[in-house]
Each structure stands twice: as structure tokens, then as C-alpha cells.
N, C-alpha and C positions, 0 to 999 in steps of 0.2 A: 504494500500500500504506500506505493512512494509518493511524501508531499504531505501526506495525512497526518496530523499529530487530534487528536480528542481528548480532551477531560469531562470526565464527569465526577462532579462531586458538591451537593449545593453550600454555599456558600452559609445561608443562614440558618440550615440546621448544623454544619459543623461549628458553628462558634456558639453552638447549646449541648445537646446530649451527647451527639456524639465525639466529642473531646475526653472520653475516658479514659483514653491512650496517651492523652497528652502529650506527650515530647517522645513517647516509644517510635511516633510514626507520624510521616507527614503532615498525615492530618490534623494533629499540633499546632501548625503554624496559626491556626484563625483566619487564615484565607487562602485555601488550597481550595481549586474548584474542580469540576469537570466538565470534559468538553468535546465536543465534534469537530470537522474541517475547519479550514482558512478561509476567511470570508471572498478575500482575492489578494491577488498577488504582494498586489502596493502593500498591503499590511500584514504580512506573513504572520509578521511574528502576534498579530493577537488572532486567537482561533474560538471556536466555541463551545458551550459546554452543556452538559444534558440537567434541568434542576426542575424545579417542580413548581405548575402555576395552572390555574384555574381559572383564564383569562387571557385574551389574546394581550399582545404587545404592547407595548407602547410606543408614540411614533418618534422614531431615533431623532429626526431632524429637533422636533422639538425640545428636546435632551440637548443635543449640541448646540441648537442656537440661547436657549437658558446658559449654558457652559460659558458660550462666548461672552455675552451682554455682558453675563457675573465678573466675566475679566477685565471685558475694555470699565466696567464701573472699581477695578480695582477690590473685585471680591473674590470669594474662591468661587471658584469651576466646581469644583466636584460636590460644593456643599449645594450647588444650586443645582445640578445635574439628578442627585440624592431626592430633592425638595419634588422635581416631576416625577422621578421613576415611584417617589412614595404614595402618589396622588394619583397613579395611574391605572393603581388597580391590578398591578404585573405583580403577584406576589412573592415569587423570587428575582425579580430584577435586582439590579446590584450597580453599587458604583464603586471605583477602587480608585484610591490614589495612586502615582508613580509609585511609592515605597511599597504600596503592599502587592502589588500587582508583580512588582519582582520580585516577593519574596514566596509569592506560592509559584513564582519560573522556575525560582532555586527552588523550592520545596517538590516540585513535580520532575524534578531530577535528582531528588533522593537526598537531598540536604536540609537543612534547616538550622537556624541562630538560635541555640536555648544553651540550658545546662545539663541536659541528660539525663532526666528523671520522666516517670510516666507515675502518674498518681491519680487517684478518686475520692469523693467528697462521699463521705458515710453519712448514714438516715441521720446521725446526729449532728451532721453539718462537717463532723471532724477532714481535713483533709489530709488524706495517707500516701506515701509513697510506693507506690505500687510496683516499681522498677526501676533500676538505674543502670543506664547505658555505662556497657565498660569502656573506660578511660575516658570518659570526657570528665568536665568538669566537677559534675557532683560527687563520680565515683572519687576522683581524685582526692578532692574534702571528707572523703569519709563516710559520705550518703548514704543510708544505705534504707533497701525495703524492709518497709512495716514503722518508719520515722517519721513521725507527724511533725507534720509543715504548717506552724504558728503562723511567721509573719513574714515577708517578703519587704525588704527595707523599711523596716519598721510597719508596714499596715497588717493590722490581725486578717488574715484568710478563711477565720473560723466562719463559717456557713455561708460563705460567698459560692455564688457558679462556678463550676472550673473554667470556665470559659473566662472566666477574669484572672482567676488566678493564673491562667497562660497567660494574659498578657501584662499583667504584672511580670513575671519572670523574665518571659521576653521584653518587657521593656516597651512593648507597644505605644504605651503614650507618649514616653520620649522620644520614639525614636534610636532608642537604644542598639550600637549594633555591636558585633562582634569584637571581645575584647572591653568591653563596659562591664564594669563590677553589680553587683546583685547582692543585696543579703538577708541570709535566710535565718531563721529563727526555729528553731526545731528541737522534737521533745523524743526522747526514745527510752519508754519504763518511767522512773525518776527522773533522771538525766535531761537540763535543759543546754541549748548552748548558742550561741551563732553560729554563722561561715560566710565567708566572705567570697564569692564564684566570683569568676570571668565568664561573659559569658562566648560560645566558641560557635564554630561553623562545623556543625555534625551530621554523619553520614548515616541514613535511616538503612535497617535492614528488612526490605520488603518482603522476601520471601525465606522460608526456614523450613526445615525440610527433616526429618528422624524418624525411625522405624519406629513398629508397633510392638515390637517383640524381637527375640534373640533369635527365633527359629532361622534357616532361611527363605520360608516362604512369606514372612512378616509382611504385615501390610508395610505402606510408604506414606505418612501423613506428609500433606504439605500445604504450610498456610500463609495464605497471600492477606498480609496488612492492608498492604494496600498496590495498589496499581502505580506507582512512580516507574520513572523510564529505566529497561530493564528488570523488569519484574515477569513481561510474555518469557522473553527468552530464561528467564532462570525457574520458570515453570516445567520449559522444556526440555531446561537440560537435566531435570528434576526425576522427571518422566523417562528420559531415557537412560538415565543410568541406575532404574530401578529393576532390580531383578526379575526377570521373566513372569515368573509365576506369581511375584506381587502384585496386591488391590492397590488402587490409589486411593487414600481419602483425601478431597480437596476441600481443605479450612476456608472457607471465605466471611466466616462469622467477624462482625466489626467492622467489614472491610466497608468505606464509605464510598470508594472508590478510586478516581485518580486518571489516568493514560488511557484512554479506550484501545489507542492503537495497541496497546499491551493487554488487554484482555482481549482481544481479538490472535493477536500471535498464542494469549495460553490457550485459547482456542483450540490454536493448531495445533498443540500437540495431544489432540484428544478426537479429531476428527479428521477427515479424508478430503477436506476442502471444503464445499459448500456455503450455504448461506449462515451468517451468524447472524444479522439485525438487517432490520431495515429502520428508515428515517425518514424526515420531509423537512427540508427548511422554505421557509411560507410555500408549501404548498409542493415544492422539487420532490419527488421522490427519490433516494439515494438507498445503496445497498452496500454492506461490508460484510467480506468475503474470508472465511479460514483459509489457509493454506494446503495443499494435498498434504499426503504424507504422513496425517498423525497414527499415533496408536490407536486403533479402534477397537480392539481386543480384550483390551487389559481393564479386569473391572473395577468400575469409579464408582462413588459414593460423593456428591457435594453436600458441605454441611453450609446452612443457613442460617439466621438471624434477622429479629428487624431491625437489625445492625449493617445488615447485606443490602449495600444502594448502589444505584446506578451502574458505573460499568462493570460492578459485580455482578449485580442484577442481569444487567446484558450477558455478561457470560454464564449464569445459570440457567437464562431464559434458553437460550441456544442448546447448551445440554439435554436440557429438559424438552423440550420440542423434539430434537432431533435423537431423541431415543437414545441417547449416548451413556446418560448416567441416573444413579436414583439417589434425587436429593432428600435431605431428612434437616430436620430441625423445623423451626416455625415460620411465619408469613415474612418473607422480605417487606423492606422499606415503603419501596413504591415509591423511586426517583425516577422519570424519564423524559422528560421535559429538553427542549432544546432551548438554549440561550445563543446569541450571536454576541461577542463583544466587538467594540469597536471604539477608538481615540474621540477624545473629545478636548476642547480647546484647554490649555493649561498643562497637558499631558495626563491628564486622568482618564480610566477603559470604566466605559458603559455595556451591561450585559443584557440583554432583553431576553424573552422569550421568543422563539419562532415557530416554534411545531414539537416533536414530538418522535421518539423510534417503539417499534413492535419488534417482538421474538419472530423466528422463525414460521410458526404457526398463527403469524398476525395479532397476537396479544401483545395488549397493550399494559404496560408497566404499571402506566403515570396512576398514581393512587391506588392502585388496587395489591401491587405485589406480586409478588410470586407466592403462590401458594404450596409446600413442600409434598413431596409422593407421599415420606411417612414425617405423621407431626413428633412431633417431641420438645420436650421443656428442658429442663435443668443435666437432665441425664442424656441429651443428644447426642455427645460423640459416643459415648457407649452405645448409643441403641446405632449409631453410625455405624461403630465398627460391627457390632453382629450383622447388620445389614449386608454389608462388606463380604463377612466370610462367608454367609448365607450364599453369594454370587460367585465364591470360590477365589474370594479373591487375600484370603490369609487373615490373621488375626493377630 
């Protein structure tokens, strides 16, 4: 698919629930989107993304020329850009400024500016450290999971959103970048203390890959965070250097999404070519295409979540359709919505809605989900992996 770059990933439910991952994975940043083709050439470099809205567009000129007026009056662009898209009725429209628009470019190339922790806000508001990336920053200080996270330069964290509490850390409202000090306040048992972080330019690991067992016919879990570039091909190379006679379980729970063009190559290594989605921007019909060549043999298992959005969703819908795998777990998301961004005076990207992609079998995502083969709650990878073996595919 030469030329094509997609994200899909909405913009304003990742800076709400789904930031549990925090700094584990892209999605972290507080503005990583997802997205479809290039709108044309002149603007390569802004493309668009698949989000969710219940309402057609908004008209882009009227966006740009509010942008302009805002400028030559000596005001911001994007706070006035903001003011129509909110007024329009486009409920995931979005407006981004320069800084943050490149910081989910770097973030959809597998990087991201924090300290290296992934943490969640407990029923009693507590914020825990959930995980800390090794070597960067936090682990460095000493960080470690299950350390609650007081204060962030002095502001108490206790029963704030996580979605603030990242950009606290990041530094969001300074503008804080790479190499800017941070300090955290944190309690571990008794034990209260500081730390003083830098914070660093960190490389996210999308895909992670370990057997199910000792046996040799072991299943081969492999679960994708998320869709950042190079994430298809480490599916594939996942896939083929798994032993003949193993099942694949394909983790996509949490994943919010990311690269379309990379769920389309994990695609490929699971089917023989054919149709993965279709699309329409106002109205175009457009289709995207697996690769020949995959494994079509080897039995899969996708596990889900309403965690599971957009170009996750895309590549389950695919599976699922085209008879390839049996998903398990509960209702996806229900992201599939097309956005177009595009420049607006000042240098800040405006995201509208334009249409909308279907699975294989013409189902449509947007609100409704994917509905899983077999349901399951809390105990899903287990009932996964029987599933699994059930298909002969090892345990």
C-alpha cells in the first residue's frame, strides 16, 4: 500500500478512559489519533483518521476562515478554529496545535516524552503505579510498581483523571519537553519520599510476544498495545517464527488503536490476500487490501475488549468476517468514523468527520462494535486459551 499511512485512534476518548496505560504505550501521549489516506499531495504529511461522530461535518472553509480572521485580529487560530468545530455538532472533530500534532507524529512512530511509568486511578481515587519502563527515567529513581503517586511538582493527584495526571507529568501545560525536570511525591507501605525525573524521549514496545507453556506444541500469545509504525510487521514476524503446530492467541484487548497501514500488514500474516475494510471519504468508496501469502492454517483465537477500537476493531472485523479466527472476550469499542485533517492559518490541523469504513461483510463498526463469537468477562484469556486448544491449536 504505497503512499498510504492511516491512524485510527479518537482523540477524545483517549484523553479519558482509555489512558490506563499511561506512559506503557502510545496512547499516553493525550493526543495520538487514528487515521486513513492523505488528503493530497501538497499536504502529505497530514493524513486522516477513523473517530466517532453522529453527524455529518463541519464545513472546513468555515474553520479556516475563523482561523484566519483570529490571526490577522492578533488572536489564536486554533482557539477560534476549536470555538466552530464545538458549535458544529461534529462530535469528535478536533483541533490540535503545532506542539501537539507532533507529538502524536513522534508518538505514532513508537516514541513518546514522559518518565516511564504506566499507572491507574483506584475506586478510591488512589493513583498506583502500574508499571515502569526499564531504564528510563523512573526506573532509574527507583520507581517502582505498586508506589503510589501523591503529587506531581507539588499538586496532590489524589482523585484527579488520569488523563490529567499525564499531562501533569508530561508537562502538557508548559510545554514541557525533553530533559525538563518533574517531581514526584510518592508513598510505598510507610515510606514517603520525592524524586526528582528528567523527563526523556522513550521508545514504546508495541508488540510482545511468549508462549503459553513449556510443551513444544505451546500456544504463541501475542499482544499488540497498540498499532505504532512497525507493529504489522512484528506481528508477522511473530507468526512466522512460531512453531508449526502452535495456536496463535492474538491480544488486542486495550489496544485503542494507532497505524491502520499496520493492522492491515498484521492482517497479512493471517490471510491469503483479500479484502480487509472498506471506506468512503464524502461519499468515495475506497478499499484496503491484505497481502497474499499469510498463514491461513494455523489456528487463531483474537481476544477482545471494549478496550478494542478502531484499527483494532478493523482488524478483528476482517478476521471475523472472513472466517479466519474465533474471537472471544466482550463487545469492542465501536470507533469507525472517518476524520480528514487538514492546516489551518497559524499552523494548527483541523480534523473533521467525512464518512465512515465497514468489515468485510459490510458491517458497520461506528457504535455498535464488534460483537465477540464467545462472550466472556474477567476470565477471557482462559476461556481464550481453551478455545484455542479446543481448535488444536496447543495450550
Amino acid at each position: 500500500m504505497p503512499g498510504l499511512t492511516h491512524r485510527w485512534v479518537p482523540r477524545g476518548v483517549h484523553r479519558g478512559a482509555a489512558l490506563t496505560l499511561v506512559f506503557a504505550s502510545v496512547l499516553a501521549t493525550a493526543a495520538a489519533t487514528g487515521s486513513l489516506p492523505r488528503q493530497d499531495d501538497k499536504d502529505a504529511e497530514i493524513k486522516t483518521r477513523a473517530v466517532s461522530s453522529t453527524v455529518g461535518s463541519v464545513d472546513g472553509e468555515e474553520i479556516a476562515d475563523a482561523a484566519a480572521d483570529a490571526e490577522a485580529d492578533g488572536k489564536s487560530g486554533t482557539a477560534a478554529a476549536e470555538e466552530v468545530v464545538s458549535r458544529s455538532g461534529d462530535r469528535w472533530g478536533a483541533v490540535y496545535d503545532e506542539r501537539e500534532y507532533k507529538e502524536f507524529e513522534q508518538a505514532l512512530d513508537g516514541s513518546y516524552t514522559g518518565v516511564g511509568i504506566s499507572a491507574r486511578r483506584s475506586s478510591r481515587g488512589v493513583i498506583a503505579v502500574t508499571g515502569v519502563q526499564a531504564g528510563g527515567p523512573a526506573d532509574l529513581a527507583g520507581v517502582r510498581e505498586g508506589d503510589l503517586l501523591r503529587t506531581v511538582d507539588g499538586r496532590a493527584v489524589g482523585g484527579r483523571p488520569v488523563a490529567e495526571v499525564v499531562a501533569l507529568l508530561r508537562g502538557d501545560r508548559t510545554g514541557a519537553a525533553e530533559g525538563t525536570p518533574v517531581v514526584l511525591g510518592l508513598r510505598r507501605g510507610g515510606h514517603t519520599w520525592t524524586a526528582t525525573l528528567r523527563r526523556a524521549r522513550l521508545s514504546t514496545e508495541a508488540v510482545t510476544v511468549r508462549r503459553l507453556g513449556d510443551a513444544p506444541s505451546s500456544a504463541v500469545l501475542i499482544k499488540v498495545a497498540a498499532f505504532t509504525k512497525g507493529a504489522g510487521t512484528a506481528v508477522r514476524e511473530a507468526v512466522d517464527a512460531a512453531p508449526g503446530d502452535a495456536g496463535i492467541l492474538l491480544d488486542l484487548r486495550a489496544n485503542a488503536g494507532g497505524l491502520v497501514t499496520e493492522a492491515v500488514t498484521a492482517s497479512s500474516a493471517f490471510l491469503d490476500g483479500g479484502l480487509v475494510a472498506t471506506y468512503d471519504v464524502h461519499g468515495d468508496q475506497r478499499a484496503l487490501y491484505a497481502d497474499a501469502g499469510g498463514d491461513t492454517g494455523r489456528p487463531l483465537v483474537v481476544l477482545v475488549d471494549g478496550g478494542t477500537m478502531s484499527a483494532a476493531e478493523l482488524l478483528t472485523g476482517a478476521l471475523q468476517d472472513r472466517g479466519r479466527a474465533v474471537t472471544v472476550g466482550s463487545r469492542t469499542f465501536g470507533k469507525g468514523s472517518v476524520q480528514m485533517p487538514s492546516k489551518l492559518p497559524g499552523g494548527s490541523v483541523a480534523e473533521l468527520t467525512v464518512g465512515q469504513y465497514r468489515t468485510p461483510a459490510g458491517r458497520s463498526v461506528e457504535g455498535s462494535g464488534i460483537t465477540p463469537d464467545v462472550g466472556a468477562g474477567p476470565e477471557a484469556q482462559q476461556r481464550a486459551e481453551t478455545v484455542l486448544s479446543g481448535l488444536g491449536g496447543g495450550s
